[in-house]
C-alpha positions in Angstrom: 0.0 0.0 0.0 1.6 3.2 -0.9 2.5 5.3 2.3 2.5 9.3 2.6 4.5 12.0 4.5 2.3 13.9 7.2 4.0 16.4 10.0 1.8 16.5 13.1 2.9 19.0 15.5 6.8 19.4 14.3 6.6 15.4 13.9 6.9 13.6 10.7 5.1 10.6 10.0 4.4 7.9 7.0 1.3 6.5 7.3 -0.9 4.7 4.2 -2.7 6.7 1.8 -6.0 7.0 2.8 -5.8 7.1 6.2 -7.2 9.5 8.6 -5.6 12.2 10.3 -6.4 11.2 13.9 -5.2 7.7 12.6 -1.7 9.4 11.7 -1.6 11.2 14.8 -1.9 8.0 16.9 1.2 6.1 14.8 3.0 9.8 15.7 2.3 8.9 19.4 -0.4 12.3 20.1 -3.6 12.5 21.7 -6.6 14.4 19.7 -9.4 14.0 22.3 -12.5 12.8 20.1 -16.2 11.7 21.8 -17.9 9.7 18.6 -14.7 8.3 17.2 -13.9 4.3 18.6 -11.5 2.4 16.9 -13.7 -0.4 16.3 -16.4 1.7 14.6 -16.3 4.0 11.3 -15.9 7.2 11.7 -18.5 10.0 11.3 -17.0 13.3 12.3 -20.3 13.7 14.6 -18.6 15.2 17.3 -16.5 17.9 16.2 -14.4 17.3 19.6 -11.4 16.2 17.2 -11.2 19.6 15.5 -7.5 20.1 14.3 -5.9 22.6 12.5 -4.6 21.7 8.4 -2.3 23.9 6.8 -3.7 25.4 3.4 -6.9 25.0 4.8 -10.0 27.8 5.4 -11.7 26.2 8.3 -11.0 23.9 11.3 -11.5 20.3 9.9 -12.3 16.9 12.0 -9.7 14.6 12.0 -11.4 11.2 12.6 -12.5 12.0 8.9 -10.3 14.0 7.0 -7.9 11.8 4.7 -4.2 12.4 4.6 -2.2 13.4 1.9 1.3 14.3 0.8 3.0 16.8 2.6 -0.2 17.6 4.8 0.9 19.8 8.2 -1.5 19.7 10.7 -1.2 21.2 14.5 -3.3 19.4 17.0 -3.4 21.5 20.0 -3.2 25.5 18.6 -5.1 28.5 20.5 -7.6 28.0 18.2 -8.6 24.7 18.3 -7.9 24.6 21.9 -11.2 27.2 21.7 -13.0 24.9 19.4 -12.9 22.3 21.8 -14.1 23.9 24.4 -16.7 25.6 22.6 -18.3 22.3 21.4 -17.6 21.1 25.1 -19.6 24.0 26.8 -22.3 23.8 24.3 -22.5 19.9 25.0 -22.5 20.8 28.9 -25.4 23.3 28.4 -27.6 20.4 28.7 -25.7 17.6 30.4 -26.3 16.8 34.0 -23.4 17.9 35.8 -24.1 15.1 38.5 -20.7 13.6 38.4 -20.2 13.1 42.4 -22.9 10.6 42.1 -23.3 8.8 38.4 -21.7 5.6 37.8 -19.9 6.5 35.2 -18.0 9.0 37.3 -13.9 8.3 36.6 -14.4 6.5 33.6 -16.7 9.1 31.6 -15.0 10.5 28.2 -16.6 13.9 28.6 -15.6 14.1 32.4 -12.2 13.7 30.9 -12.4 16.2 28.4 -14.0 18.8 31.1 -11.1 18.9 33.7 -8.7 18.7 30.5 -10.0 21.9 29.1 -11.0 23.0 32.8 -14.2 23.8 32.5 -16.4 23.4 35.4 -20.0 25.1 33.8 -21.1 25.9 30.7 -21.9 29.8 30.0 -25.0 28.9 27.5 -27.8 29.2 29.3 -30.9 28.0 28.2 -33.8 24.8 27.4 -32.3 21.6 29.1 -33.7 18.3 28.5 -35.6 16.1 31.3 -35.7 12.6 30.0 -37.5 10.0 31.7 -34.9 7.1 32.8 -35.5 3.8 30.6 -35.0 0.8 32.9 -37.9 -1.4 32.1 -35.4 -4.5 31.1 -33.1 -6.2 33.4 -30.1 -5.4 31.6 -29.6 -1.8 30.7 -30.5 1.6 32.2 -30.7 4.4 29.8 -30.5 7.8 31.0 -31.1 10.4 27.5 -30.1 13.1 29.5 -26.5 12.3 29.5 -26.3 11.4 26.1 -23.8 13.2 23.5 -25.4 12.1 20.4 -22.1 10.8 19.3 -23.8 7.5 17.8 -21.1 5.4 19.4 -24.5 2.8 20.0 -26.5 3.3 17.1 -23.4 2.1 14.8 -22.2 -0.7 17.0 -25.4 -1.9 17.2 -25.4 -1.8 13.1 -22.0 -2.4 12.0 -21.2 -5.0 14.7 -24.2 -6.8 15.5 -26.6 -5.7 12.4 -30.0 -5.8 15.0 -30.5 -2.1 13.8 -32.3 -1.8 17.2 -31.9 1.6 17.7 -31.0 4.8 15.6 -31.3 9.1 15.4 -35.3 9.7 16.1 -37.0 13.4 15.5 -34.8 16.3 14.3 -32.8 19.4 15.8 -33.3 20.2 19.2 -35.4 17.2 20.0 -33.3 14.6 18.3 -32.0 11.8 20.3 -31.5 8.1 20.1 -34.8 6.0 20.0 -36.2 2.7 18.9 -38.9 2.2 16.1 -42.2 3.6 16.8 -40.4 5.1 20.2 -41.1 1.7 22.1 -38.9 -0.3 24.5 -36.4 -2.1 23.9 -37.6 -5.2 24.9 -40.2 -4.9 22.3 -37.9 -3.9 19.5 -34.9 -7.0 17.9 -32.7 -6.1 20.6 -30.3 -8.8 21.3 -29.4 -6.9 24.5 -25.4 -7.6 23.7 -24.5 -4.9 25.9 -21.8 -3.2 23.6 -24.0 -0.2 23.1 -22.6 0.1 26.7 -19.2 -0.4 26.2 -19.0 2.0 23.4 -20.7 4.7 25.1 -18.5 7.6 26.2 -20.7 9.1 29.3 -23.3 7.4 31.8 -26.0 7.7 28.9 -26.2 3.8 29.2 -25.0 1.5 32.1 -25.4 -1.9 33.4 -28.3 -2.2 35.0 -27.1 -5.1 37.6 -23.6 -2.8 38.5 -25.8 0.5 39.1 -24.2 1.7 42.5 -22.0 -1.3 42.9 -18.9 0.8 42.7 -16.7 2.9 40.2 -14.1 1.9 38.0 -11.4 3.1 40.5 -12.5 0.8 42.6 -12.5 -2.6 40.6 -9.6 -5.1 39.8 -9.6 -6.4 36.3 -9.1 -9.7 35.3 -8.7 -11.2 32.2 -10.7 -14.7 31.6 -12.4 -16.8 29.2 -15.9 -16.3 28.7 -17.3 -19.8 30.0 -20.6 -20.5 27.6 -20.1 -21.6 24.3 -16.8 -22.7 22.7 -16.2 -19.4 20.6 -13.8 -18.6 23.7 -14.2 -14.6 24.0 -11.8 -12.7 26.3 -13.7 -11.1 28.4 -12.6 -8.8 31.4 -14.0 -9.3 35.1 -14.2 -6.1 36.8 -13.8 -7.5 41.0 -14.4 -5.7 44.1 -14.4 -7.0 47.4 -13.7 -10.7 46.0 -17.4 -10.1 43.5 -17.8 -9.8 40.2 -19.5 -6.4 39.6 -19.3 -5.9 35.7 -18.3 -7.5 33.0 -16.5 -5.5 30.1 -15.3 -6.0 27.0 -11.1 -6.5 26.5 -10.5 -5.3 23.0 -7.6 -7.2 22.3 -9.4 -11.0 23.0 -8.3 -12.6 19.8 -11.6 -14.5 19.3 -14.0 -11.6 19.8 -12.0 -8.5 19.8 -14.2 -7.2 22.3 -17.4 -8.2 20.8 -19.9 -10.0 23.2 -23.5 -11.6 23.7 -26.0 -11.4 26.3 -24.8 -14.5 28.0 -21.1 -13.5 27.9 -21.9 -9.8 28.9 -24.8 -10.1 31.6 -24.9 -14.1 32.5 -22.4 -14.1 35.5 -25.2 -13.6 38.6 -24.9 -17.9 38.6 -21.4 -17.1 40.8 -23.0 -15.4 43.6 -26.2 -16.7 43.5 -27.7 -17.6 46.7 -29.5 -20.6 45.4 -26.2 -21.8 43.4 -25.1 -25.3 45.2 -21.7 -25.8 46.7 -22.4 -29.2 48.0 -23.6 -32.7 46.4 -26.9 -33.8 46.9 -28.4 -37.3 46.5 -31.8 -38.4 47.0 -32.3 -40.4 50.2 -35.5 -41.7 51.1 -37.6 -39.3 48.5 -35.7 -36.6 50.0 -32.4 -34.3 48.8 -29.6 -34.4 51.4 -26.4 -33.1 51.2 -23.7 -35.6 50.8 -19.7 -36.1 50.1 -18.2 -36.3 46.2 -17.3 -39.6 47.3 -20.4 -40.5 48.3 -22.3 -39.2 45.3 -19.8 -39.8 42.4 -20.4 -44.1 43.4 -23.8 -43.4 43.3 -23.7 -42.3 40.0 -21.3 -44.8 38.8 -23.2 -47.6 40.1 -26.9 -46.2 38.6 -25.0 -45.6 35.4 -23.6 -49.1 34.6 -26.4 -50.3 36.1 -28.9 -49.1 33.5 -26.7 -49.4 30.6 -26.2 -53.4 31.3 -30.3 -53.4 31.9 -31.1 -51.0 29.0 -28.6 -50.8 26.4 -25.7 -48.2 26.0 -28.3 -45.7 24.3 -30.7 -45.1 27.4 -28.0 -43.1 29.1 -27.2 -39.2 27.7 -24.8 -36.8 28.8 -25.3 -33.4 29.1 -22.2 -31.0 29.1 -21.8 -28.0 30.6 -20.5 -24.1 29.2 -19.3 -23.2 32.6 -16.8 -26.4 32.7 -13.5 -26.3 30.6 -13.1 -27.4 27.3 -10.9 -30.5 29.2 -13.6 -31.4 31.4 -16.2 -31.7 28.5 -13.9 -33.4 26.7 -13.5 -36.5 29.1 -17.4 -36.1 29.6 -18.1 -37.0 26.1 -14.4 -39.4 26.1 -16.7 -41.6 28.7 -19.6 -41.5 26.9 -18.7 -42.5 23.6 -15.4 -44.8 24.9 -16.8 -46.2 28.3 -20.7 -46.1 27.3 -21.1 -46.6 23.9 -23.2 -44.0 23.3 -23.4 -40.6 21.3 -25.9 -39.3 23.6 -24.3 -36.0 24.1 -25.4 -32.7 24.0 -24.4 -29.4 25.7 -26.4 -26.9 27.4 -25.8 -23.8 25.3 -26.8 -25.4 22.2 -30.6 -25.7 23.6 
């Protein structure tokens, strides 16, 4: 592919043809602060939080859009772009809740970021400020319109990644904001309910419903894992406090998913700390469940197992395997059916 020459604040760079400037500027090694751009998504130029300043050129142009070419000079961080940003910021903060002591997203909010960056603690525009109802009527996400940015961060994952087309841009100028067919709930619209309309988002617009007030970022260990339902093997990252599994987020380097994840992967970890989750054996005694040791209950299945396959044939038996065991452990499962048993009986419980 051929490359091009680009100087980005004194610092020269080859990058390929085509390329963006904000993508140049990242192989240079400098930050442009952007709100809609996400390297997993295509850009937009939505925000206008990238603003940069092009040589040879009338106006201030957004570089999460604007190609590269040869011999291009752009300065990322002039007077006046420095006063674009904060422009677009304060206009953004006009009608953004500036409850950041108590939202969840506190510490690991974009806009947040960009705020004490720039250092601006109010807007000066004063005027009409939107009171949107909270949307929690599903047991997965809360969305709270009020804090949205109208970046589109979740409208094009929720295309580009996971074509459900769920959600999109609804009504036009001041009242625009991101909606569902016909305005209904999500549960009612082809949701999936993957959760990366969360991880995309840049503010506490949408949230975890089972994590609200749980605890902020600062305050979690991550750890990476494999997700433990079907055999795709997604990397997924545990977010931990106080020995608990709070959240689970995406990690945007797993090789299998590149942070891409389903319902079960993103919300389906509760089965952990589940009161009702056993931790001991039982066995029926009598008519009756009673809690007994592995040694006691593995013979009993042993013996109940050969016992019906010498009475009934090999195929009365089945086996079902389990997405929260390893790969090894289902392995052997279906090793000791088809080898010990004779039978093909297996299935596994994320198929069904």
């Amino acid at each position: 592919m051929p490359t091009v020459q680009v100087t980005i604040d004194g610092r020269v760079v080859s990058v390929p043809s085509g390329a963006t400037v904000l993508e140049a500027a990242q192989v240079a090694g400098i930050r442009i602060p952007a709100l809609c751009a996400h390297p997993h998504l295509k850009p937009i130029g939505a925000c206008r939080v990238c603003l940069v300043e092009i040589e040879k050129q009338r106006q201030l142009q957004p570089s999460c859009t604007f190609p590269v070419y040869e011999g291009m000079v752009v300065h990322t961080n002039s007077p006046q772009v420095r006063e674009a940003r904060r422009f677009v910021l304060e206009l953004l903060l006009s009608d953004h809740p500036l409850d950041c002591m108590t939202c969840d997203a506190g510490g690991n909010c974009e806009l947040q970021d960009l705020a004490y960056e720039y250092g601006i603690k109010e807007s000066r525009f004063a005027g009409n400020r939107h009171r949107y109802e909270i949307e929690d009527a599903n047991p997965f996400i809360v969305r709270d319109l009020d804090k949205c940015v109208l970046c589109r961060r979740c409208v094009r994952a929720c295309d580009e990644i996971n074509g459900v087309e769920a959600i999109t841009l609804a009504f036009r100028g001041y009242d625009t904001r991101v909606g569902t067919a016909l305005d209904v709930p999500l549960t009612e619209t082809t949701c999936e309910f993957c959760g990366m309309c969360i991880e995309v988002c840049p503010t506490g617009s949408l949230l975890p419903k089972a994590a609200t007030g749980l605890g902020r970022a600062w305050e979690m260990t991550k750890t990476s894992t494999i997700c433990p339902y079907c055999g795709v093997g997604c990397t997924v990252d545990l977010n931990v406090k106080d020995d608990r599994i709070v959240k689970v987020t995406s990690n945007w380097e797993g090789a299998a998913n590149h942070g891409w994840m389903c319902v079960k992967g993103h919300f389906g970890w509760d089965f952990v700390e589940h009161e009702e989750r056993l931790t001991t054996p039982l066995i029926r005694k009598e008519g009756v469940l009673v809690e007994a040791t592995w040694d006691e209950a593995l013979d009993l299945v042993a013996d109940r197992f050969v016992a019906i396959a010498e009475e009934h044939g090999p195929d009365a038996l089945a086996f079902l395997s389990s997405a929260k065991c390893t790969n090894e452990e289902n392995y052997l499962l279906q090793k000791m059916s088809r080898g010990l048993f004779g039978t093909n009986n297996v299935d596994h419980c994320a198929r069904l």
